[in-house]
KOLZA-659956 format. One line per field, with one value per residue (C-alpha): residue number from 1; x negated, y negated, z negated; chain; residue in one letter. Coordinates in nm, 2 decimals, m for minus. Each point is the difference from the previous one (the first is absolute). Example, Ala and Ser with C-alpha at 12.3 -4.5 7.8 and 13.67 -1.06 7.14 Angstrom:
i: (1,2) $
east: (m1.23,m0.14) $
north: (0.45,m0.34) $
up: (m0.78,0.07) $
ch: (A,A) $
aa: (A,S) $
//
This chain:
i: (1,2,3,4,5,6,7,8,9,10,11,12,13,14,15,16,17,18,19,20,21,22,23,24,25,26,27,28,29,30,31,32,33,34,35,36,37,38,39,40,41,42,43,44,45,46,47,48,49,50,51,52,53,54,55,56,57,58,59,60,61,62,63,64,65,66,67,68,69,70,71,72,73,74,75,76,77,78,79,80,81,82,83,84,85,86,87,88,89,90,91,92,93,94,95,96,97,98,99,100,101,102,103,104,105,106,107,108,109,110,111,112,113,114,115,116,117,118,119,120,121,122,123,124,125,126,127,128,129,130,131,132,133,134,135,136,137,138,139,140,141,142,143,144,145,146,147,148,149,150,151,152,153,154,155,156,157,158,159,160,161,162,163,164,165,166,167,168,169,170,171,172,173,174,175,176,177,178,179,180,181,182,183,184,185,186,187,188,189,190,191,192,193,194,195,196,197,198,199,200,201,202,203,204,205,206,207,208,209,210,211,212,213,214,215,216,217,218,219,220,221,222) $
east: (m13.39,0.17,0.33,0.25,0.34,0.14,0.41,0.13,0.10,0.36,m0.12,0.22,m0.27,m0.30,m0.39,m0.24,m0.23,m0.33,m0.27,m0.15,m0.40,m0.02,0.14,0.05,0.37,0.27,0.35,0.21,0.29,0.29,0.28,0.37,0.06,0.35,0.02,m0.27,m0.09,m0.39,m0.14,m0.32,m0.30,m0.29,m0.24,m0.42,m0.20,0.26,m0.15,0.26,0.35,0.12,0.42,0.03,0.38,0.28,m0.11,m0.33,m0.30,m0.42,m0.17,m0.41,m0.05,m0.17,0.35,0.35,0.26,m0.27,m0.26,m0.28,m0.13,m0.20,m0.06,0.22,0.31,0.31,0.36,0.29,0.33,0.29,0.27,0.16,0.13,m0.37,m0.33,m0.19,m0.41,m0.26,m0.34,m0.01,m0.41,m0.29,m0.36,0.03,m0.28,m0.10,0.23,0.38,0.03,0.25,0.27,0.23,0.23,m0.10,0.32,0.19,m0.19,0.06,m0.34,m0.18,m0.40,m0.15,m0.27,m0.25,m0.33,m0.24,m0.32,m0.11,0.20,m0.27,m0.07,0.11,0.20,0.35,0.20,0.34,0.17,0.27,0.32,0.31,0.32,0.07,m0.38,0.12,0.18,m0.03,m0.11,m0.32,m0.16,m0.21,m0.37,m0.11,m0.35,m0.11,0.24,m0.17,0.32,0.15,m0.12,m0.16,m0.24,m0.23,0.19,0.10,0.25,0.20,0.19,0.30,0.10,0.11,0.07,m0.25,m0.22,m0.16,m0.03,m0.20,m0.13,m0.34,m0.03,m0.34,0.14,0.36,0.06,0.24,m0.19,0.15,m0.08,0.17,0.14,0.08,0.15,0.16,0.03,m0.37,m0.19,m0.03,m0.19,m0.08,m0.21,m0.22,0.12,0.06,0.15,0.40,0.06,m0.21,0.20,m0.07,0.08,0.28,0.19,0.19,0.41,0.03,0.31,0.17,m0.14,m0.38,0.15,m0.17,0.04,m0.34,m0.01,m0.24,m0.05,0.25,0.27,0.05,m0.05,0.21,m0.30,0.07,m0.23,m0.04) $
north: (m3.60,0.31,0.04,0.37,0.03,0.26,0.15,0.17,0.35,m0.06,m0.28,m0.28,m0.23,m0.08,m0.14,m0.20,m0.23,m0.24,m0.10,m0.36,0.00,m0.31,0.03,0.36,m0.08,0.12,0.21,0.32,m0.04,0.24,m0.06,0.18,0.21,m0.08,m0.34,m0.18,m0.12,m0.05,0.08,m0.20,0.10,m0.20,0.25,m0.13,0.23,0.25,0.24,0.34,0.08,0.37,0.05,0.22,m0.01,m0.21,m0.27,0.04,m0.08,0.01,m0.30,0.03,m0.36,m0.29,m0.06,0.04,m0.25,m0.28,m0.21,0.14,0.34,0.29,0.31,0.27,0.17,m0.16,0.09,m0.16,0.05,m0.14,0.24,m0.31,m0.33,m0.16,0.20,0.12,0.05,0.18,0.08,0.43,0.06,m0.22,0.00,0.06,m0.18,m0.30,0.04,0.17,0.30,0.25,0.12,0.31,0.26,0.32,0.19,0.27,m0.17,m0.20,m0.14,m0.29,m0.03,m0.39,m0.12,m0.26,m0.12,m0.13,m0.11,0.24,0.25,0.31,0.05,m0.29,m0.08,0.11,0.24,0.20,0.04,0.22,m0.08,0.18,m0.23,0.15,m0.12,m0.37,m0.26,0.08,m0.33,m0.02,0.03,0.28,m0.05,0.11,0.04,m0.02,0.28,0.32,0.19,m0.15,0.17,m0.12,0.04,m0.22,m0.08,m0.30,m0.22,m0.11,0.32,0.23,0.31,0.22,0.38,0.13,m0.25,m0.38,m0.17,m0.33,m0.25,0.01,m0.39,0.08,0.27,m0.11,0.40,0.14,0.18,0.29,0.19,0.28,m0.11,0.27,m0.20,0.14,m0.15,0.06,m0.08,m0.18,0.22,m0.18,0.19,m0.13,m0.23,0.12,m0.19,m0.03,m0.18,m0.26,m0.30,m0.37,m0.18,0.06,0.14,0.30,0.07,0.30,0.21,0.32,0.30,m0.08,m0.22,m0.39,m0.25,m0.09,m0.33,m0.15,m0.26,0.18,0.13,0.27,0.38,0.21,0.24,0.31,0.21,0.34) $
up: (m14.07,m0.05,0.17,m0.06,0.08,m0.24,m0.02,m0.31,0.03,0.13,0.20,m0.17,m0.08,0.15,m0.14,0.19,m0.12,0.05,m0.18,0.12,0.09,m0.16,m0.37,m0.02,m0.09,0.15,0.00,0.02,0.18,0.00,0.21,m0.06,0.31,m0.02,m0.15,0.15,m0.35,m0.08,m0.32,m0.05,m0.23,m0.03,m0.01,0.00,0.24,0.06,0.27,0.00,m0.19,m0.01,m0.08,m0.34,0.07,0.19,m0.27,m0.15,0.16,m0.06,0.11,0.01,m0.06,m0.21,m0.14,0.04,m0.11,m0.11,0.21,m0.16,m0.18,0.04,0.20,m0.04,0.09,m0.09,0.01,0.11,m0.10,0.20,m0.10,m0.24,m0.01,0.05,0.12,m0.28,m0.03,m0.21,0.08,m0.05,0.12,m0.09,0.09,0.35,0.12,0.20,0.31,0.06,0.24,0.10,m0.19,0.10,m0.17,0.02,0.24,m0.23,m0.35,m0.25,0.05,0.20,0.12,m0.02,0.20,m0.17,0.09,m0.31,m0.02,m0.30,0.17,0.13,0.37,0.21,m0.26,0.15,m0.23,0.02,m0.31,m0.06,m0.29,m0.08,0.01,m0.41,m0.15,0.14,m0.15,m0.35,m0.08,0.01,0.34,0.10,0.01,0.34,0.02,m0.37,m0.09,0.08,0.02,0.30,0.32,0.28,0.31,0.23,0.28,0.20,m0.19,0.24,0.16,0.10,m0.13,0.30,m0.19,m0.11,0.16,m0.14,0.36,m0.01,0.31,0.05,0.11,0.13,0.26,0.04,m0.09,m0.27,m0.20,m0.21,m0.35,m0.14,m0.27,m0.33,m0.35,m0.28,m0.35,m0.08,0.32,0.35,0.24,0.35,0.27,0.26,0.25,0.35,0.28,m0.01,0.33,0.15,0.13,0.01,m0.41,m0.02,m0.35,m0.10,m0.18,m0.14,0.04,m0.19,0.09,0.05,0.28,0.09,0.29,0.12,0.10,0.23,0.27,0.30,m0.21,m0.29,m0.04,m0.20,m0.13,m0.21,m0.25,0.14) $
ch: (A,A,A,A,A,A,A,A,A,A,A,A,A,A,A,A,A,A,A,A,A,A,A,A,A,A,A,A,A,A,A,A,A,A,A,A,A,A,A,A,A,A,A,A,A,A,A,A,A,A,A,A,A,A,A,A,A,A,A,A,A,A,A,A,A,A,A,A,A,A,A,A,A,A,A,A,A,A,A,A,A,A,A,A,A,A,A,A,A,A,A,A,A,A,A,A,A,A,A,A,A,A,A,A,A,A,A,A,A,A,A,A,A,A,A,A,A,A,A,A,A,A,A,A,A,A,A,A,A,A,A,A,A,A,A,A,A,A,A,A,A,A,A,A,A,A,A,A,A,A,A,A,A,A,A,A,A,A,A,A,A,A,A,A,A,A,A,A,A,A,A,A,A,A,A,A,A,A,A,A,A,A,A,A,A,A,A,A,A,A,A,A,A,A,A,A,A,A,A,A,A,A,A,A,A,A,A,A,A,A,A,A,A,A,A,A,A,A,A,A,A,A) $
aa: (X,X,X,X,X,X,X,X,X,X,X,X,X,X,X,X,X,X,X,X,X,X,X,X,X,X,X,X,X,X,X,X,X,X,X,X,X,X,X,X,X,X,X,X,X,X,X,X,X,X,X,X,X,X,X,X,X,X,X,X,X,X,X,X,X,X,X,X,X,X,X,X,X,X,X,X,X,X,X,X,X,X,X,X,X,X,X,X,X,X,X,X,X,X,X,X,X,X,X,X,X,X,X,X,X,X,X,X,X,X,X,X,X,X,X,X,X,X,X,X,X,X,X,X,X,X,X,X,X,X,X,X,X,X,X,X,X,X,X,X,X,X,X,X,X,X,X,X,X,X,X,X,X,X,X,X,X,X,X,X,X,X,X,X,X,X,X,X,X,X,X,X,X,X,X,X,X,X,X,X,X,X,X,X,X,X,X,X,X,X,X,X,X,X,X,X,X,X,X,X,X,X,X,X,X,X,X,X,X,X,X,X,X,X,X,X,X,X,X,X,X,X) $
//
């Protein structure tokens, strides 16, 4: 389950990581560009990291740097001697989804899905980087003041644009997307680009490769 390969901003380290079917445990894996050297996290039901720096990452997980935990975000540390963890956003749900920084802002958007969640029970949140990590984790849901929208959980942000998969289809579809520190605004989906499953990287500028079954597109947000 799950599966991301994810660089940090100078592109001297490197995440990926699985989540087995069977246990829902699994790992985060960063490899040193240069070195070689692996970094192992065990990491329950980790499904997407996003880099905060060279160092610093958010994992949306079960747990990070135990076998067992909770859902949440978590942050990893590996700027020192030996990784360190803390768990910065709480009652996120029943499942992980998406996480991505926000390009230009010191802020990130989180995908969960919940049961109690409204809808279909898929949420976005949004946090800034300076409300985490103060100790106590955030509460995602239950706190009123975090925003968030009704959108698929598990997506890309391309610009000004929340692109998910329509599994259904095999299309991309796209949202525009609108956040600031007080809201998450999604519009209504339209088709993005219809290609067989497939996934989606996004790149500066509004930039992503498309990936699908004969190759990759570079695609651009007009």
């Amino acid at each position: 389950m799950g599966g991301y390969v994810e660089p940090n901003p100078s592109g001297t380290k490197v995440a990926f990581g699985y989540t087995r079917q069977s246990d829902f445990g699994g790992e985060v894996l960063v490899l040193d560009v240069e070195g070689r050297a692996v970094t192992r996290v065990e990491s329950m039901g980790n499904y997407d990291v996003a880099w905060v720096d060279d160092t610093r990452l958010l994992v949306n997980a079960l747990s990070a740097g135990t076998p067992s935990g909770s859902q949440g975000l978590y942050a990893v540390d590996l700027g020192g001697a030996q990784p360190t963890f803390a768990k910065v956003v709480s009652d996120l749900g029943d499942a992980s989804g998406a996480v991505n920084m926000l390009e230009g802002e010191s802020a990130l958007l989180v995908g969960a899905y919940g049961a109690a969640f409204p809808g279909d029970g898929n949420l976005v949140f949004r946090f800034d980087l300076g409300l985490l990590g103060g100790g106590t984790p955030v509460a995602a849901f239950a706190n009123g003041n975090v925003p968030r929208a009704s959108a698929p959980s598990d997506f890309e942000v391309l610009g000004d644009r929340l692109v998910a998969l329509d599994w259904n289809t095999g299309e991309f579809v796209g949202r525009e997307l609108t956040t600031s520190a007080s809201a998450v605004d999604v519009g209504a989906p339209s088709a993005f680009a219809k290609v067989p499953v497939g996934d989606v990287a996004p790149l500066p500028g509004g930039r992503g490769l498309l990936f699908h079954a004969g190759g990759a597109l570079l695609i651009k947000r007009k």
